[in-house]
N, CA, C and O atoms as CSV, one atom per row, in Angstrom:
chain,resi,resn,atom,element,x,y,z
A,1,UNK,N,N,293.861,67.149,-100.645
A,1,UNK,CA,C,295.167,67.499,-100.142
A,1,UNK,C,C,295.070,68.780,-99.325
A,1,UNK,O,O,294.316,69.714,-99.596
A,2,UNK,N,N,295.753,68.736,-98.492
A,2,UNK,CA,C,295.734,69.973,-97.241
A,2,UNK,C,C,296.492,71.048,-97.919
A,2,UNK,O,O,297.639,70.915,-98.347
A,3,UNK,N,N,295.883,71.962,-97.977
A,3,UNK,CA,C,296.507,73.288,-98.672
A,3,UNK,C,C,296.658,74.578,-97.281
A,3,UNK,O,O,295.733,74.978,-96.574
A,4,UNK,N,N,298.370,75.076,-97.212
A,4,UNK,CA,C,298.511,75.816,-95.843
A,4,UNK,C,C,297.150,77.280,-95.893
A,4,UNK,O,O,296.525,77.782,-96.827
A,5,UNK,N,N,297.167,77.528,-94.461
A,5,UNK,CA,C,296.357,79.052,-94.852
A,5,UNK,C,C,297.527,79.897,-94.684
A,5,UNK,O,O,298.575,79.578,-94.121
A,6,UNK,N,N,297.198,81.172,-95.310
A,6,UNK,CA,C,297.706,81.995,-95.137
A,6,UNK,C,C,297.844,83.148,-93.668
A,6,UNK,O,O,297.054,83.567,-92.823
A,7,UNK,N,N,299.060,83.303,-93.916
A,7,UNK,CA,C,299.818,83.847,-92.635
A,7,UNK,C,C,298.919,85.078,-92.331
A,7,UNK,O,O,298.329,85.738,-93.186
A,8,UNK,N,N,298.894,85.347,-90.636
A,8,UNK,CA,C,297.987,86.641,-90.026
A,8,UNK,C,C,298.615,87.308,-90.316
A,8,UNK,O,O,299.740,86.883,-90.577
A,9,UNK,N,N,298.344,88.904,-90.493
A,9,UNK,CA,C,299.109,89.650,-90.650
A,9,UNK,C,C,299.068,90.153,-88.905
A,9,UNK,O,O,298.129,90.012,-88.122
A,10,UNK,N,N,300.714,90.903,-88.594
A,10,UNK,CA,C,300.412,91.432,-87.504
A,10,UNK,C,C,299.898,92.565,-86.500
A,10,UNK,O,O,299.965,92.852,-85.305
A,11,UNK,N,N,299.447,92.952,-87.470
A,11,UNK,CA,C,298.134,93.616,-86.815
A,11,UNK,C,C,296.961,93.052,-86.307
A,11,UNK,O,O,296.457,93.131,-85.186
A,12,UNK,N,N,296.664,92.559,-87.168
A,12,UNK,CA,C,295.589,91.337,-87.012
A,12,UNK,C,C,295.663,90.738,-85.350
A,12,UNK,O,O,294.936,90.987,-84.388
A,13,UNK,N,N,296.881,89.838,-85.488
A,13,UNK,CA,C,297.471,89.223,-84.344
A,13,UNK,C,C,296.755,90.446,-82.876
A,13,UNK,O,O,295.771,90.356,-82.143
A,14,UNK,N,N,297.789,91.420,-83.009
A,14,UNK,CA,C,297.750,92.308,-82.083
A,14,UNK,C,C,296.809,93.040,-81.410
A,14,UNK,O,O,296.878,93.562,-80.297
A,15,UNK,N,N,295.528,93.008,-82.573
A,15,UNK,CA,C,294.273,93.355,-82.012
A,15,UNK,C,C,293.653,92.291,-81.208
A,15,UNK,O,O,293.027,92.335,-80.149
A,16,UNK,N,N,293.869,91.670,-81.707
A,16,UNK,CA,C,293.221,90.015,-81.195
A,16,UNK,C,C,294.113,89.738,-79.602
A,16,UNK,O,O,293.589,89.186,-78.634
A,17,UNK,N,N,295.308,90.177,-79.628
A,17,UNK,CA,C,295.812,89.928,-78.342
A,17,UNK,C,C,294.953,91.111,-77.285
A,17,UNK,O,O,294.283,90.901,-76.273
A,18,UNK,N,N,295.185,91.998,-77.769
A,18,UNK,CA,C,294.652,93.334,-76.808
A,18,UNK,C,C,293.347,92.912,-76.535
A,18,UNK,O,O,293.134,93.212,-75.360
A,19,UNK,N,N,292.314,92.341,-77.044
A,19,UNK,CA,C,290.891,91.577,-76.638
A,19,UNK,C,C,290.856,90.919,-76.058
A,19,UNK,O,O,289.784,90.702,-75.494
A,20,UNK,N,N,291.995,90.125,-75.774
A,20,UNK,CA,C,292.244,88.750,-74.952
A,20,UNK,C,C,292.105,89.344,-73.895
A,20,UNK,O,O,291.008,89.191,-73.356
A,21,UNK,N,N,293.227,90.322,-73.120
A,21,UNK,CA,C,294.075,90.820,-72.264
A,21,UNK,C,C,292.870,91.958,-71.584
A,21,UNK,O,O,292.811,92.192,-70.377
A,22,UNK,N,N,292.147,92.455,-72.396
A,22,UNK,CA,C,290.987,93.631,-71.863
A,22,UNK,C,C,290.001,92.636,-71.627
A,22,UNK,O,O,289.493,93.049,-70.585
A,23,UNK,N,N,289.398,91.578,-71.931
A,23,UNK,CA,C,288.623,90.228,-70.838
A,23,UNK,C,C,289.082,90.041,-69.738
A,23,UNK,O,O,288.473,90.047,-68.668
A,24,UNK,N,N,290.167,89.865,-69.925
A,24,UNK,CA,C,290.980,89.395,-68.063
A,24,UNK,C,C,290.859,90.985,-67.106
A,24,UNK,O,O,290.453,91.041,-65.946
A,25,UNK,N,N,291.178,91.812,-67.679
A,25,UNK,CA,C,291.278,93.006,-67.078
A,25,UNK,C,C,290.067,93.778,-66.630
A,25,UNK,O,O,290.130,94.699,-65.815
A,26,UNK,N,N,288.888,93.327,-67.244
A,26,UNK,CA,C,287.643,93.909,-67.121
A,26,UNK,C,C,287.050,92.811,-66.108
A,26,UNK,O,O,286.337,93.272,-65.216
A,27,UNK,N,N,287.267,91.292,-66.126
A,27,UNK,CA,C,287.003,90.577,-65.015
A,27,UNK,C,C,287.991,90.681,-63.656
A,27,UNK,O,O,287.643,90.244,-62.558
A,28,UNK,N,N,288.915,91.150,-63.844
A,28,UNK,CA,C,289.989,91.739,-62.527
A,28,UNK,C,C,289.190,92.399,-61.995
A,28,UNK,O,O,288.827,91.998,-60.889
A,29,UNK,N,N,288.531,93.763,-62.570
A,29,UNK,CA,C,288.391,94.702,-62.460
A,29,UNK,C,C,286.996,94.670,-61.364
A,29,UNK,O,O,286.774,95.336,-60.353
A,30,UNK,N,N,286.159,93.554,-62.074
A,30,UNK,CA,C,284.642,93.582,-61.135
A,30,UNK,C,C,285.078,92.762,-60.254
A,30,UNK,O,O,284.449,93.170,-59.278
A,31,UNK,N,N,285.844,91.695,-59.788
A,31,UNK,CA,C,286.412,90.991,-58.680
A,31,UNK,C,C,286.928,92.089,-58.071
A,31,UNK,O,O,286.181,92.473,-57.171
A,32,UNK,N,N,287.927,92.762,-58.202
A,32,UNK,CA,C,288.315,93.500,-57.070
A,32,UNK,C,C,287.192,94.893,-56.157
A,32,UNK,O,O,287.224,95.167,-54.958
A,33,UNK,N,N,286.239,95.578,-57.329
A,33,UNK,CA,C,285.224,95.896,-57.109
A,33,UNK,C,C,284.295,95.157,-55.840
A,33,UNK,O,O,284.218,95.683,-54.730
A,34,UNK,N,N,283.663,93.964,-56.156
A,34,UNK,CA,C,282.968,93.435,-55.569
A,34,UNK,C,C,283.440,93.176,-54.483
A,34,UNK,O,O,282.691,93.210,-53.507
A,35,UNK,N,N,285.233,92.739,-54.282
A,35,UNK,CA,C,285.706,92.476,-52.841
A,35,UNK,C,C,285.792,93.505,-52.049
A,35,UNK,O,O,285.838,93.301,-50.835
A,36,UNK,N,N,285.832,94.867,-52.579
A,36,UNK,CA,C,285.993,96.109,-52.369
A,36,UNK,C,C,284.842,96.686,-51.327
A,36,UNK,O,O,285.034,97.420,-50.358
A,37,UNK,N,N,283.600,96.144,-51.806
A,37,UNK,CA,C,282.158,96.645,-51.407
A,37,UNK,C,C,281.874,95.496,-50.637
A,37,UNK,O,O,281.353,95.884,-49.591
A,38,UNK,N,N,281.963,94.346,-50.656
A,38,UNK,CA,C,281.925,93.015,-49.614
A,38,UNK,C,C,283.043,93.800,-48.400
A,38,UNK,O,O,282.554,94.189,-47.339
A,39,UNK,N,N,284.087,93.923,-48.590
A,39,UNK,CA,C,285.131,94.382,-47.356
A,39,UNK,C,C,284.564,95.431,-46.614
A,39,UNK,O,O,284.228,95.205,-45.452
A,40,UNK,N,N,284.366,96.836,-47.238
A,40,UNK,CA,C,283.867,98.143,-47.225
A,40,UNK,C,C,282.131,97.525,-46.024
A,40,UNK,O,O,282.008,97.935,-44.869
A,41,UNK,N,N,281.336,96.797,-46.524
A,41,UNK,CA,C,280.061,96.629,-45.791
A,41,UNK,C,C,280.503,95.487,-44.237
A,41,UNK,O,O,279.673,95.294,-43.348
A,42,UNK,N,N,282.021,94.823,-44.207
A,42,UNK,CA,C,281.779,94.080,-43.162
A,42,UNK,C,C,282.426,94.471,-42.404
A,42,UNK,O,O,282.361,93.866,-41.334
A,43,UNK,N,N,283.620,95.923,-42.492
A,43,UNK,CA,C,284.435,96.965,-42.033
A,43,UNK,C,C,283.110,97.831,-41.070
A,43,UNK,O,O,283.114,98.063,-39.861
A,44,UNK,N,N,282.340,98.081,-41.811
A,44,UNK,CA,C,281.398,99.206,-41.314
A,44,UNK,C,C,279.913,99.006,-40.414
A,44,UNK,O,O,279.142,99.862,-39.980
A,45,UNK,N,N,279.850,96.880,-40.305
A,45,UNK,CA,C,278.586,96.524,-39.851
A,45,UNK,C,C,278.534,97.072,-38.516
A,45,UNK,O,O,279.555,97.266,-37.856
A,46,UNK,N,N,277.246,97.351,-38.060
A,46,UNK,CA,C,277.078,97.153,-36.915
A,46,UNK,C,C,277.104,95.943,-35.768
A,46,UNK,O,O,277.368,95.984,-34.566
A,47,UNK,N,N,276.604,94.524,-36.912
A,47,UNK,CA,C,276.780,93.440,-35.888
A,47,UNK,C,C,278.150,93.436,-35.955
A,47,UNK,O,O,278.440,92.869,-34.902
A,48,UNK,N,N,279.273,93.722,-36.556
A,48,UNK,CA,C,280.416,93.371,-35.913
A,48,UNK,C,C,280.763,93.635,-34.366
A,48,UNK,O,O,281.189,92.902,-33.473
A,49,UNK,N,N,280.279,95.438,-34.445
A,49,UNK,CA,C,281.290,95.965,-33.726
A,49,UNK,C,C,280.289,95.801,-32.085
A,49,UNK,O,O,280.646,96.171,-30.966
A,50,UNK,N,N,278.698,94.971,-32.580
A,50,UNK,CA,C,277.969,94.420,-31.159
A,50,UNK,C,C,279.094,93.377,-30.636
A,50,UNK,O,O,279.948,93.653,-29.794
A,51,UNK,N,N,278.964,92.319,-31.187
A,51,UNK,CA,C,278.971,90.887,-31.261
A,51,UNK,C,C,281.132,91.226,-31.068
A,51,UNK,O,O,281.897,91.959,-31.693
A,52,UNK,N,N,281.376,90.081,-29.706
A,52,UNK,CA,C,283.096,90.114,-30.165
A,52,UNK,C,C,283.039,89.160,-30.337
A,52,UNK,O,O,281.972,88.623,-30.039
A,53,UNK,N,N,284.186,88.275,-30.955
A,53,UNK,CA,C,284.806,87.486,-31.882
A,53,UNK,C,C,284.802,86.442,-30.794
A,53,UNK,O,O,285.323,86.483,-29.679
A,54,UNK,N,N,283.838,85.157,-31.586
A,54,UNK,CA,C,284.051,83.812,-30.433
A,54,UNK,C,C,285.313,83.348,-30.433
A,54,UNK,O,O,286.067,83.543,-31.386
A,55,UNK,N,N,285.626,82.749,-29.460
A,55,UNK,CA,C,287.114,82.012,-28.690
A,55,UNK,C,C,287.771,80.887,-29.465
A,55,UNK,O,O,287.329,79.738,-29.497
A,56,UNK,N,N,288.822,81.293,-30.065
A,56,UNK,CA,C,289.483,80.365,-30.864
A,56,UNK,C,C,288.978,80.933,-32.340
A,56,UNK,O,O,288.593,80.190,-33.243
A,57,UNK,N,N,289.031,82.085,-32.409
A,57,UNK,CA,C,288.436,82.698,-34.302
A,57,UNK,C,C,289.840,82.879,-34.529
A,57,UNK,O,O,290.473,83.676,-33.837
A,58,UNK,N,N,290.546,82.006,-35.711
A,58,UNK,CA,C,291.789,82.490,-36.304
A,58,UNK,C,C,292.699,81.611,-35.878
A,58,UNK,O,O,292.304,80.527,-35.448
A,59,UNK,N,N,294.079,81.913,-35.919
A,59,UNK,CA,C,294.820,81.434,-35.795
A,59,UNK,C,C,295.820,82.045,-34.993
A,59,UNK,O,O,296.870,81.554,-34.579
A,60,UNK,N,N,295.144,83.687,-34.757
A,60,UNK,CA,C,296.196,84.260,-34.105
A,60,UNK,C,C,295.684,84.687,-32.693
A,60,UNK,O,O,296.425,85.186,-31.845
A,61,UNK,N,N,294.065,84.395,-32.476
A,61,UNK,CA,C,293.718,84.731,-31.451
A,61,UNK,C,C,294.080,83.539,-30.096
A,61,UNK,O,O,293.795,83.471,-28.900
A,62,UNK,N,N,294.680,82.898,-30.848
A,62,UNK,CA,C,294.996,81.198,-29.307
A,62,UNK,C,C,296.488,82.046,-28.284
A,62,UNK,O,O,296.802,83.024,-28.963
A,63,UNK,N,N,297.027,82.013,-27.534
A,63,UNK,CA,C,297.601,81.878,-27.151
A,63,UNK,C,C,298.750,80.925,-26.930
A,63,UNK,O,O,298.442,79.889,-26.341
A,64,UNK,N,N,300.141,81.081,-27.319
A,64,UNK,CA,C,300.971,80.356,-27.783
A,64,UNK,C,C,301.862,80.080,-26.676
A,64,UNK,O,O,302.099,80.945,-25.834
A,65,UNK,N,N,302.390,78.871,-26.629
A,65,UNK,CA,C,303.514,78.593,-25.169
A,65,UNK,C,C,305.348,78.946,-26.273
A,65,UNK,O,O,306.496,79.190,-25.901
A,66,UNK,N,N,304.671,78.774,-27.713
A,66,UNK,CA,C,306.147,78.400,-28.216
A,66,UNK,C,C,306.387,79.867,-28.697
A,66,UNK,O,O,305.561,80.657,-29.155
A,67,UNK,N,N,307.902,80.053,-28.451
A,67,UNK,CA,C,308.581,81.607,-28.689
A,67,UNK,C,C,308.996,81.228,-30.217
A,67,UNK,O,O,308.755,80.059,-30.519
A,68,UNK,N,N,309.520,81.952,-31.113
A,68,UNK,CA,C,310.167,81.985,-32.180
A,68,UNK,C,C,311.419,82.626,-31.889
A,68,UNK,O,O,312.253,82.787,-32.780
């Protein structure tokens, strides 16, 4: 026969949430890092600022007939 367990106490709970929440936050943390130093090295290349941007890069470099 299935016998209930006994209830967490909430503390318990609460530590266990704050562990959850400091995983997500510590993986935020090296994602935004890493985009940080990826951005930071393609801001500062030299082949960028050789090389200009081939014809039709984007969406904003075309030239548009339609006004808004």
């Amino acid at each position: 026969m299935a016998v209930p367990k006994k209830r967490t106490s909430s503390a318990k709970k609460r530590i266990r949430k704050n562990i959850w929440k400091g995983k997500g936050y510590t993986a935020a943390l090296k994602i935004v890092t890493v985009w940080k130093f990826l951005y930071k090295q393609t801001v500062n290349s030299d082949w960028l600022r050789t090389h200009p941007k081939p014809k039709g890069f984007g969406l904003l470099s075309r030239p548009s007939d339609k006004t808004l």
